[in-house]
C-alpha angles and dihedrals in degrees: 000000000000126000126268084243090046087039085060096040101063082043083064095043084047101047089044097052083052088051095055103034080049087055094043096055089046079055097055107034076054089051099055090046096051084048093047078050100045095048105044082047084054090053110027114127088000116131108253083208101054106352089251125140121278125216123204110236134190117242116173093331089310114118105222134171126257131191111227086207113042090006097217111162120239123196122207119220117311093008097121088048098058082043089048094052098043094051094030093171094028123096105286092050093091095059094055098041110111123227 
């Protein structure tokens, strides 16, 4: 059976592994959220199509997102709803009919 002092010992060793596994996992969870930053940051308000700026525009009192270059047009989340709602029979309304 180990001694009370070696009994505290491996405690320390313990307590101080924790500790650093503890600090390695803030590090990296740091780390991931630096790089999501880094790389919307990368990509935000870049044409998926050919990298070039995008512009918001107004259509119809709907921001959407124009490229400067190809000018391709790009909708955020629930866009071609809002579109779909406002021209019904028009030629988005397909798209947001349900089945």
């Amino acid at each position: 059976m180990p001694s009370p002092s070696e009994q505290e010992e491996q405690w320390f060793k313990e307590q101080e592994l924790k500790k650093k596994a503890d600090a390695a996992a803030a590090e990296q969870h740091q780390m991931t959220i630096a790089e999501r930053e880094a790389r919307k940051q990368a990509h935000w308000m870049k044409c998926p199509k050919c990298g070039g700026d995008l512009a918001e525009r107004d259509y119809e009192g709907i921001k959407i997102d124009q490229c400067g270059d190809c000018h391709g047009v790009w909708l955020d989340a629930g866009e071609l709803e809002q579109i779909g709602h406002e021209k019904a029979g028009g030629l988005f309304g397909f798209l947001t009919r349900k089945k």
